[in-house]
N, C-alpha and C positions, 0 to 999 in steps of 0.2 A: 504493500500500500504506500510505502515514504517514496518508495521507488514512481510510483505512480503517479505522486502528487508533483515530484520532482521534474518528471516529464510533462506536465498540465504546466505548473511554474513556468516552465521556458518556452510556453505558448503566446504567455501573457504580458514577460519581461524580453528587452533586449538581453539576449545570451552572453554578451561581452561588457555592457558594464551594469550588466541587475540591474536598471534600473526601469522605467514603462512609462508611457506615454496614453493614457486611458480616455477613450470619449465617452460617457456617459449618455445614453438617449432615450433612460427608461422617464424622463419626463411627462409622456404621457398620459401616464395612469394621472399625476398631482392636477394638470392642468389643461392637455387635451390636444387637439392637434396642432400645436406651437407650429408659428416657422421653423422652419431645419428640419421637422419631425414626418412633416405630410408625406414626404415619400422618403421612409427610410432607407429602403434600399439603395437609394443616389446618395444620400449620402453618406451611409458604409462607405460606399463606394468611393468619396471623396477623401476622406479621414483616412482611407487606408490607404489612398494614392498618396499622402502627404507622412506616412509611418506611422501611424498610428498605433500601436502593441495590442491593444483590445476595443474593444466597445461593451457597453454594458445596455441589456435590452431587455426587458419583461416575457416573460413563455409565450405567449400568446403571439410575438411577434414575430418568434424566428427562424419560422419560414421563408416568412413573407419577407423580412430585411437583412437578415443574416446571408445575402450571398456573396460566395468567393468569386472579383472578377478578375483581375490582371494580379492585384495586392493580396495573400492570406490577411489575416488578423485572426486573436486570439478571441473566443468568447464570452462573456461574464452575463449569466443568468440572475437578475434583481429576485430577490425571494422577499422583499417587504414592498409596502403599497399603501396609499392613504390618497383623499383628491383632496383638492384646495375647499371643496364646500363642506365637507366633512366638520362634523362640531367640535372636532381636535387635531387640527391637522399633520399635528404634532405626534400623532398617536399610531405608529406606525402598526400595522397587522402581516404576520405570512400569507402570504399568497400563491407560492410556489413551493417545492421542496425539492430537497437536495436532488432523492431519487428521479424526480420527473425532471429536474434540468441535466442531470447527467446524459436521462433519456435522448433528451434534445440535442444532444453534443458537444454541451458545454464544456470549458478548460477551467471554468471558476467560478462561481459563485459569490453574489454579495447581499448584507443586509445593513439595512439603514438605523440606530437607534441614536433617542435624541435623549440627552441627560437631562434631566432635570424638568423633563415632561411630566404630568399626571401621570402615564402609564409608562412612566420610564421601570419600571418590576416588570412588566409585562414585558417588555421588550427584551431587558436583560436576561429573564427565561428564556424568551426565543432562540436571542444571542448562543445561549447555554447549551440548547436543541439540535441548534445547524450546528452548532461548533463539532458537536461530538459525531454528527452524521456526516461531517464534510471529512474528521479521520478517519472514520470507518471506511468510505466510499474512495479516500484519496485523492479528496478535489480542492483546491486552494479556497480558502475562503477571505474575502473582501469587507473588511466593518468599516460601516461610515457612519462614524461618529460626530454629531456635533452635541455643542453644550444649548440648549434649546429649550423655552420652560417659561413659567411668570417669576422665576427666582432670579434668572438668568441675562441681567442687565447686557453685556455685551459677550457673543457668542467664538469673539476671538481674542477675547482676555487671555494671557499667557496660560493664567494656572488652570482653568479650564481646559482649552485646549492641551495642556500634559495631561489632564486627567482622561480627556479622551482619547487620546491615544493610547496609556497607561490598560485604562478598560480594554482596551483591543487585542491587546497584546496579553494579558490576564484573561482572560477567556476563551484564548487561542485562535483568531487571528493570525493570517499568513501575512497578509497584507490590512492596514489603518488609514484609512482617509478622512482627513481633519482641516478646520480653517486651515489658512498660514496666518499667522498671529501678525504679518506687516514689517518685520525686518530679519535679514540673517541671524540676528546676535537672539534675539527672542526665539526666533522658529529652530536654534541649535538646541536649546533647553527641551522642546519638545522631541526632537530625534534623540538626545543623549539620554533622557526617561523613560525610550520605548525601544523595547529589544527587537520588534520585527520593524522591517520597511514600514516609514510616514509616505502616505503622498499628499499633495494637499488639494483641496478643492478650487476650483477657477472661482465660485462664487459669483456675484451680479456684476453685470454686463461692465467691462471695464473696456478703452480705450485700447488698441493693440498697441503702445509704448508703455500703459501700464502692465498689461495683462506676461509682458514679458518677461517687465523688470522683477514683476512678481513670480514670475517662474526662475528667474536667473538667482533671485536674492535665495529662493528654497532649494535649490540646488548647492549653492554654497553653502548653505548649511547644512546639509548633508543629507536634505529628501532621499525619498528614493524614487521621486518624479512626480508626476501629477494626475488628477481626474479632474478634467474642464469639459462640461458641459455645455451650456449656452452660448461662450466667449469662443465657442470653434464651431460647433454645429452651427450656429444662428449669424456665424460671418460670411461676408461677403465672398468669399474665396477660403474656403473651409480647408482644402489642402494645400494650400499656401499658411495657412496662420497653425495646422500641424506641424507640418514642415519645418517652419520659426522656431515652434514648440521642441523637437526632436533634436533641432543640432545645437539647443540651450543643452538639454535632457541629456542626448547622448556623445555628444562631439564637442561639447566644452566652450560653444561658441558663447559671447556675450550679449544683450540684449541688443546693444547694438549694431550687433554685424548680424542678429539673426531677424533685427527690422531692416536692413536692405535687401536679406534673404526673401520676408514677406512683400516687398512692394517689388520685388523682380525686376 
C-alpha cells in the first residue's frame, strides 16, 4: 500500500523537485457554473497545457472534464461539498468516498475542513474517516484547511494558519492547503510547524503581479507549491498564468521574469 500511495504521489507532484502546481475547479458544487467552470473540459485542457500537476474536481464531473488531450495531469477527487445558500456555508459534509473516487481513477483525494466552524467536530471526524480509508486504499490525501468561524477575526492570522496546517499533518494528511499568511518570514513558521508539504491557497481574485509575488514569496519559504483556483481558471489566458505559476514553482524563476513569461 506505501508503495502504492508512493506511485499516486508522483502523479500529483513534479518528480524532481516534490513540489505541485494544483488547479482547483470543484467550485461548482459552492457556487454554480462560474466563469472558467462552464466547460470544464477546455479548461483541463488549458491548465495542463500551461503544467499544471493536478486538478481537483467533484465525482460527478469526471467524465465529463477529466480528459487527457496533448498534457496528462494528475487527479484529485473533492470528497466534501456545501453551496453558498446553505444556512452554514461553513459546514462542510462528504459527498464522495474514498472507495468510489478510486473507482473513478483518481491519484488523490481531498477534503475541505474549516476550524472554528459550528461543525468544525463534524468535520474533524470526517477528517478522521478519509484519513484512515485513504491508508488503507493507498491514495494521497489533500486537507484544506482554513481557520473559518464567528470566533475567527482574520483567517490568515499566523497562528491560525500553523494550527491548520499542524491539524493536517496530525490527522495524517499527505499533502495541507492553507492561506499564505502575506510574507516569506510568516509563511516559514507555518512550513517549519508542519511535517508534510504546505501548499497555499491562491484565495480572491488578485492582480497577476500580485498573484505571483505571492507565489514566489511561498516558495521561498519553503511551500511545497500551490492550489489556485479562481486566479488561473477564471484568467484571461489560463495557461499562460500556469505556466508563470510552474517556472516560480519548479524552475526557480522570480516573479519577475515569470511576469514576462505570462505577457509572452
Amino acid at each position: 500500500m506505501l508503495i502504492g500511495k508512493k506511485i499516486r504521489m508522483e502523479r500529483i507532484i513534479n518528480r524532481k523537485t516534490q513540489k505541485t502546481v494544483i488547479i482547483p475547479l470543484d467550485h461548482g458544487v459552492t457556487a454554480g457554473p462560474i466563469p472558467g467552470l462552464i466547460n470544464l473540459a477546455e479548461t483541463i485542457d488549458k491548465v495542463s497545457q500551461g503544467g499544471a500537476n493536478a486538478v481537483v474536481i467533484h465525482n460527478g464531473l469526471v467524465g465529463q472534464g477529466h480528459r487527457h488531450y496533448g498534457h496528462d495531469i494528475g487527479l484529485i477527487v473533492h470528497l466534501s461539498g456545501a453551496t453558498s445558500v446553505s444556512e452554514d456555508p461553513n459546514a462542510k459534509v462528504l459527498v464522495c468516498s474514498v472507495e468510489k473516487a478510486i473507482r473513478l481513477g483518481a491519484d488523490a483525494v481531498s477534503i475541505h475542513i474549516n476550524l472554528g466552524a459550528r461543525t468544525e467536530g463534524d468535520m474533524l471526524k470526517d477528517f478522521g474517516t478519509v484519513s484512515e480509508d485513504a491508508l488503507n486504499w493507498g491514495i494521497p490525501l489533500l486537507a484544506m484547511i482554513y481557520p473559518r468561524g464567528k470566533n475567527i477575526k482574520n483567517e490568515k492570522d499566523l497562528e491560525m494558519v500553523k494550527l491548520a496546517a499542524r491539524v493536517g499533518a496530525e490527522l495524517g494528511a499527505d499533502l495541507v492547503k492553507v492561506p499564505y499568511t502575506g510574507s516569506p518570514e510568516t509563511f516559514r513558521e507555518v512550513v517549519e510547524g508542519c511535517p508534510v508539504p504546505v501548499v497555499i491557497a491562491g484565495g480572491s481574485k488578485l492582480n497577476d503581479q500580485e498573484t505571483l509575488e505571492m507565489i514566489e514569496g511561498a516558495i521561498k519559504a519553503g511551500a511545497g507549491g500551490l492550489s489556485m483556483g479562481r486566479n488561473a481558471f477564471q484568467h484571461e489566458h489560463p495557461e499562460r498564468l500556469v505556466a508563470a505559476a510552474c517556472a516560480i514553482v519548479h524552475d526557480g524563476a522570480t516573479a519577475r521574469e515569470a511576469i514576462k513569461l505570462l505577457k509572452g
